[in-house]
PLY file of the C-alpha trace (Angstrom):
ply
format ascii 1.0
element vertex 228
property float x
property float y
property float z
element edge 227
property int vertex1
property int vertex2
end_header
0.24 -24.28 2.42
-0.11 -27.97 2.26
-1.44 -30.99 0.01
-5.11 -30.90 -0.47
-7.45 -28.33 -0.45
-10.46 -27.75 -2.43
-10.54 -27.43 -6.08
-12.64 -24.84 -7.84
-12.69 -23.87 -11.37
-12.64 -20.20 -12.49
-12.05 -19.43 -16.63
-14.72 -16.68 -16.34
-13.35 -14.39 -13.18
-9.75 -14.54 -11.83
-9.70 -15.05 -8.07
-7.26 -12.24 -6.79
-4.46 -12.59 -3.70
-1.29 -11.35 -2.11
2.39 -12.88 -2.97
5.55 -11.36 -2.80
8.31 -11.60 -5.33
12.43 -10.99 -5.98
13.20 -8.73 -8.39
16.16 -8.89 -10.68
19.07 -6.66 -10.74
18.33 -5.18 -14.20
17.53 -1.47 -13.52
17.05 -0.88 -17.16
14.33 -3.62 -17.52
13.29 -4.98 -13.89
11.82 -9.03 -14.13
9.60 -10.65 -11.03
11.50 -13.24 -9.53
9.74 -16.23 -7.85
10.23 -16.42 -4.10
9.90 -19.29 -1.78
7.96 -22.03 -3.30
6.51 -22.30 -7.28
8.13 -22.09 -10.39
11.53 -20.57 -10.91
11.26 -19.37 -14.12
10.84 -14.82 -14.42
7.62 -13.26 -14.75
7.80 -11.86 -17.98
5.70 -8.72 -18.84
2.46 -8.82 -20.80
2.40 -12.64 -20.38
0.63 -14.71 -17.81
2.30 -17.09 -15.88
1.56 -20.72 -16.18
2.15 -23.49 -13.17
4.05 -26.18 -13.98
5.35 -29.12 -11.56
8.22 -28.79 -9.78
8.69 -31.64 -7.48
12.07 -33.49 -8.26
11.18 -36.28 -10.65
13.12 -38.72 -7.41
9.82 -38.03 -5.65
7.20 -38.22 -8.72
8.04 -42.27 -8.51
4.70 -43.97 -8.50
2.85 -40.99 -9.24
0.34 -40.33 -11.83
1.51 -37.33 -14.23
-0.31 -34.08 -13.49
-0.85 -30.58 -14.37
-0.44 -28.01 -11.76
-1.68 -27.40 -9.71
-3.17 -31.04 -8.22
-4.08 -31.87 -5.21
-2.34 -34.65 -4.17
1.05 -32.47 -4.72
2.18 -28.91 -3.58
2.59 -27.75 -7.42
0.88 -24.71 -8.45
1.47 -20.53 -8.32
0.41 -19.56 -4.60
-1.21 -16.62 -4.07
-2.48 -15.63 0.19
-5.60 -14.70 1.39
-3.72 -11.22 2.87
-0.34 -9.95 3.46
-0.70 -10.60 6.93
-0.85 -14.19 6.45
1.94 -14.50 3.83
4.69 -16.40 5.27
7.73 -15.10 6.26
10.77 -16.12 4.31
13.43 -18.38 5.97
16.01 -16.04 7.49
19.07 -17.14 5.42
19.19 -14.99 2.80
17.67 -11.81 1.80
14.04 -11.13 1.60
11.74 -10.20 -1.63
11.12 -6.41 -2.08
7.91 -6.58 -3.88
4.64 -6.86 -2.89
1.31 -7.23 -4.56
-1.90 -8.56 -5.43
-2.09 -11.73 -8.35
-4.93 -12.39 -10.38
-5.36 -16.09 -10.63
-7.69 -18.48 -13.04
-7.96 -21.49 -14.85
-7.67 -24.50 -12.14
-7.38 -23.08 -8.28
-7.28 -25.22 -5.21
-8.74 -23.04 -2.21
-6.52 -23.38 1.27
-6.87 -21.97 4.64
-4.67 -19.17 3.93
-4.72 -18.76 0.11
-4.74 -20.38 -3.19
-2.72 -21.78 -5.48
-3.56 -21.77 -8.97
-2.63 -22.45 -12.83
-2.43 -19.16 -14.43
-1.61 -15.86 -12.96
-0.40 -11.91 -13.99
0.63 -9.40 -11.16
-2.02 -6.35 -10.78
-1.18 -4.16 -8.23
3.07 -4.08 -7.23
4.73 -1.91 -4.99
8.67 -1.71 -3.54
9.15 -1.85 0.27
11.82 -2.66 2.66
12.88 -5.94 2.33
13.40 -5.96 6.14
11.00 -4.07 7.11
8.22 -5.94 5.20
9.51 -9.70 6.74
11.83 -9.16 9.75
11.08 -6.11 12.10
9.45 -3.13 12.42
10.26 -0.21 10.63
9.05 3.04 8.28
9.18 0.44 5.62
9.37 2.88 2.37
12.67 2.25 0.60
15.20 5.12 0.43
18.20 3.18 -1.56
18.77 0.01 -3.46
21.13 -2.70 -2.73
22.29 -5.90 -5.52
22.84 -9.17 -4.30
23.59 -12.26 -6.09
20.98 -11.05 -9.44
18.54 -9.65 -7.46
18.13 -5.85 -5.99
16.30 -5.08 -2.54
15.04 -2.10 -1.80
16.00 -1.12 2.21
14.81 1.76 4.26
16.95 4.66 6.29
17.03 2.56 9.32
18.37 -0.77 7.32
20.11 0.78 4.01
23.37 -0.28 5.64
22.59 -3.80 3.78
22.01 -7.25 4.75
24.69 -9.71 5.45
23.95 -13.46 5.04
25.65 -16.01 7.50
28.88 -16.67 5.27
29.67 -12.73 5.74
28.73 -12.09 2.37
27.07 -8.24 1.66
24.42 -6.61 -0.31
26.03 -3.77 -1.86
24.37 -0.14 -2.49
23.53 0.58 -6.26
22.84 4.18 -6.36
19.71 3.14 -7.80
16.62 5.89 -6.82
13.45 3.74 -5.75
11.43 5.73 -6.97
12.47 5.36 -10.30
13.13 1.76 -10.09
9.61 1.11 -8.86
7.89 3.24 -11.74
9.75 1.32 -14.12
8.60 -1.69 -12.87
4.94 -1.20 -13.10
5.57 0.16 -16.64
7.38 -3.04 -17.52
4.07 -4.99 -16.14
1.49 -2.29 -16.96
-0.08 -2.50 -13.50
-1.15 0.10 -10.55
0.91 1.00 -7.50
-0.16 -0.86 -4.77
-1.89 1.94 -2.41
0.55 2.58 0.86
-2.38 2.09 3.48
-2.58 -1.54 1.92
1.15 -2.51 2.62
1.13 -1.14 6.34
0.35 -3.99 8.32
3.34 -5.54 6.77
5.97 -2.88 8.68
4.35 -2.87 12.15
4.43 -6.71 12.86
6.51 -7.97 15.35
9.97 -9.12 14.93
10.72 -12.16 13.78
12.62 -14.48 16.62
15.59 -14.98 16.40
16.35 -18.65 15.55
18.45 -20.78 17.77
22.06 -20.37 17.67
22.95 -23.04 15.26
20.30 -22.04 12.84
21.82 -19.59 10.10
20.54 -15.99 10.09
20.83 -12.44 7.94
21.83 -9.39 9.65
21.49 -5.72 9.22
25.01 -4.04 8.17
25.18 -1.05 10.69
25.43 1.90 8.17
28.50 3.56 8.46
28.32 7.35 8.28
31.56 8.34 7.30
31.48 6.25 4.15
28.95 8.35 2.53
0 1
1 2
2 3
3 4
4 5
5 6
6 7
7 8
8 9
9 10
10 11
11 12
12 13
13 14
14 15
15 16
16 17
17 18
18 19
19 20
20 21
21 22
22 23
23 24
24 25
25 26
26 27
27 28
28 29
29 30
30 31
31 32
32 33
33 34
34 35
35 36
36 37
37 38
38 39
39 40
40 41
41 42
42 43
43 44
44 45
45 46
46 47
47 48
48 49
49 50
50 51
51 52
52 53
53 54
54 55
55 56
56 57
57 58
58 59
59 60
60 61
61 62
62 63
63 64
64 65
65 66
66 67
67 68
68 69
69 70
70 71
71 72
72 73
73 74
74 75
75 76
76 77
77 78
78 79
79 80
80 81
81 82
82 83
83 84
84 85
85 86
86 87
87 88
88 89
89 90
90 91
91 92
92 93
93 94
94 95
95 96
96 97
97 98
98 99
99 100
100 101
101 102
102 103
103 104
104 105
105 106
106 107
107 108
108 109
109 110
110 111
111 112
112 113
113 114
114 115
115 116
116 117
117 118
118 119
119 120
120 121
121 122
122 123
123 124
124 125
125 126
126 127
127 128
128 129
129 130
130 131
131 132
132 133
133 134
134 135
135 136
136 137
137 138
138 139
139 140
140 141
141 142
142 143
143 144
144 145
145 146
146 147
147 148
148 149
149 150
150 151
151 152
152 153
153 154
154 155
155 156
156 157
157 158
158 159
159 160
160 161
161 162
162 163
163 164
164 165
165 166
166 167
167 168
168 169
169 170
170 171
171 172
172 173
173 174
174 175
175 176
176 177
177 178
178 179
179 180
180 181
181 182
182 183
183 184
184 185
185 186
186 187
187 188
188 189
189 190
190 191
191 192
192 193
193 194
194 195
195 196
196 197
197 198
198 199
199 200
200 201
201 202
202 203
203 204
204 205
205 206
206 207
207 208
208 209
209 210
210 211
211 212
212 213
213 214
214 215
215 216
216 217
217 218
218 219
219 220
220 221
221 222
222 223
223 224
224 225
225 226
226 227
């Protein structure tokens, strides 16, 4: 989403829309994770989340101070209009395994494709393949968790070999059952389970090109059978 965009005011009835989000590696007491653009501070349960600007203060020069979001700036907690037009993340690292719908209120500036507001608190989350859900086809309802770098992703029977970013580096398997993970999650937040028909649409898009050659790219770790 870019600058501008209309801004509408809503204290009285949250204006709700789709976002995805890491989630951290504590299995104990999972957090939401901003990913992609917004704040990078963790969700934290029972609390909403409040926009503030991140732009580097090198480009805030000759700028007037501002809440977010504004609408001369990109600030603000983004929220899309449906999963199907969330983007895709950028294919160096590993993608978000958590989907769901965001209440937002307070200040919102409308877009083409979504929102992006002041305030916000998850309402509906669910777990799916985090390359399933973003990079190609697939069943799409995780089977095993992988950690990588503070975060966990959730992968599928055809992926749960793991992801490998471009320096060679591995997610590695956790033991972890979904299942449980997920349920704790949505205890943590006190929120519904996103229903399965909604997240569908999300596993039968096409693949996502492949970017040229010189452009760094995940992979899928072939799983290896005898290592079981």
């Amino acid at each position: 989403m870019a600058m501008g965009g209309q801004v509408i005011e809503r204290s009285d009835e949250a204006i709700m829309g789709w976002r995805s989000w890491n989630l951290s590696d504590d299995a104990s007491a999972p957090r939401l994770l901003p990913a992609g653009s917004g704040v990078d501070d963790a969700w934290q349960p029972l609390q909403a989340m409040t926009a503030r600007c991140g732009v580097p203060s090198i480009l805030k020069l000759g700028r007037r101070r501002h809440d977010a979001p504004d609408i001369d700036c990109r600030c603000g907690i983004y929220a899309s209009r449906s999963l199907e037009s969330t983007e895709r993340p950028r294919p160096a690292w590993p993608p978000p395994c958590v989907v769901g719908t965001v209440a937002l209120w307070g200040t919102v500036i409308e877009h083409e494709r979504g929102w992006r507001g002041r305030s916000a608190y998850p309402a509906r989350l669910r777990l799916v393949c985090s390359m399933c859900a973003w990079f190609e086809p697939g069943p799409g309802t995780p089977t095993s968790v992988h950690a990588f770098w503070g975060c966990f992703y959730a992968l599928c029977d055809v992926h749960r070999g793991g992801i490998q970013i471009p320096d060679g580096r591995r997610t590695r398997p956790t033991g972890i059952d979904p299942n449980t993970l997920q349920a704790r999650l949505l205890d943590a937040y006190a929120v519904d389970l996103v229903p399965t028909d909604a997240v569908l649409p999300l596993f039968r898009r096409p693949r996502t090109p492949e970017p040229p050659a010189y452009v760094p790219s995940i992979r899928v770790v072939p799983f290896d059978h005898d290592a079981r």
